[in-house]
C-alpha positions, 0 to 999 in steps of 0.5 A, a space after each residue: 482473463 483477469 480484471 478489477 472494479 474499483 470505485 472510490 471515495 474521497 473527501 478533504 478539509 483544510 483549515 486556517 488557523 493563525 492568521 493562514 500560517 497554520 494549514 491543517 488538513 484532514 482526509 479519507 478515502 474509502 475504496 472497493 476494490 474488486 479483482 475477478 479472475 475467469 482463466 481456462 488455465 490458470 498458471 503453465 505449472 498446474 494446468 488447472 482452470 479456476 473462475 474467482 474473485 476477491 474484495 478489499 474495502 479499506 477506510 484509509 484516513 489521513 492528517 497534514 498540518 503545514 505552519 509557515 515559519 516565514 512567507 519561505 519556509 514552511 514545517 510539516 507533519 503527516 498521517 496516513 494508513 494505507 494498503 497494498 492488494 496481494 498480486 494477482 497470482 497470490 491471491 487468486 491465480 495460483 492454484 493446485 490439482 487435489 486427489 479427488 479432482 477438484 482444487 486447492 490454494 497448497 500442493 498435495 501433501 504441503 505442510 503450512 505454519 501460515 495462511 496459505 496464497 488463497 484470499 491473502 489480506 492485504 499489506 496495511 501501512 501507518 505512515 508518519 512523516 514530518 519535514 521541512 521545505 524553504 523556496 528562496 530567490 535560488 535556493 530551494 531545500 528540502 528536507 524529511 524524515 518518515 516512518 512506515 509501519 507495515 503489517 500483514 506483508 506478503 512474501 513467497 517460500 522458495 521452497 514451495 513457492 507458496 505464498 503466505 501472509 507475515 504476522 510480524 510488521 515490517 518497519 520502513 523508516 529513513 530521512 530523505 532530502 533535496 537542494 537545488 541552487 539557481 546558477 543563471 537567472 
């Protein structure tokens, strides 16, 4: 019994500069995303029935620029934030029965040195990426490096199995890269 609303926005310029060498690409997407949940029960452990609902509304801006070295042979660079929503059952659907009857996003008597699973923000990413890409007659390479700062990660105790927002950002970073060579043409 869960379902989402989501609309978005999304705009993008691209600019020509030098003589159409240089590509430079400015962007945004702006998103409403809604998630609704109406459940008799909402998770086996619990037994409890919980009607909610949650909003993420994140302005995510973008930036590329490609230069053509050659007519083949191109280097690029790009920005980028985003989000990721927290699952479903961290965000909404779990839930526990309180002494008084009514409902709480903790089990009675659970001690917490963070925010606990009801309405958990989502992830945000910073995305920093640049690389470069030649397409030849038979032989095409590619090659990227990328840095990725996350922050407001979630991640579960398995302990309690409670699920709580991380203050400390997460970093992702690597270089990535593809040849390919044509034998038969």
């Amino acid at each position: 019994h869960s379902s989402w609303d989501q609309i978005q926005g999304f705009a993008e310029f691209a600019f020509k500069l030098l003589d159409d060498r240089l590509t430079v690409t400015p962007g945004v997407k702006i998103q409403n995303f809604t998630r609704k949940i109406d459940t008799p029960i909402a998770a086996q452990t619990t037994r409890v029935g919980i009607i909610g609902e949650a909003s993420y509304k994140p302005t995510l801006p973008y930036f590329s620029a490609n230069f053509l070295i050659q007519p083949n042979w191109s280097i690029y660079a790009q920005y980028a934030k985003g989000f990721l929503i927290p699952q479903l059952g961290d965000s909404l659907e779990v839930v526990y029965p309180t002494a008084t009857g009514g409902t709480s996003c903790v089990p009675q008597g659970t001690t917490l040195t963070a925010a606990a699973n009801c309405n958990l923000s989502p992830t945000h990413t910073t995305n920093y990426q640049v690389g470069t890409v030649y397409a030849g007659d038979r032989l095409n390479i590619d090659f990227d490096a990328y840095y990725i700062q996350a922050s407001n990660s979630t991640s579960t105790d398995p302990s309690s199995g409670i699920a709580t927002t991380n203050g400390n950002p997460a970093l992702y970073k690597g270089i990535e890269g593809q040849v390919s060579y044509v034998f038969l043409k």
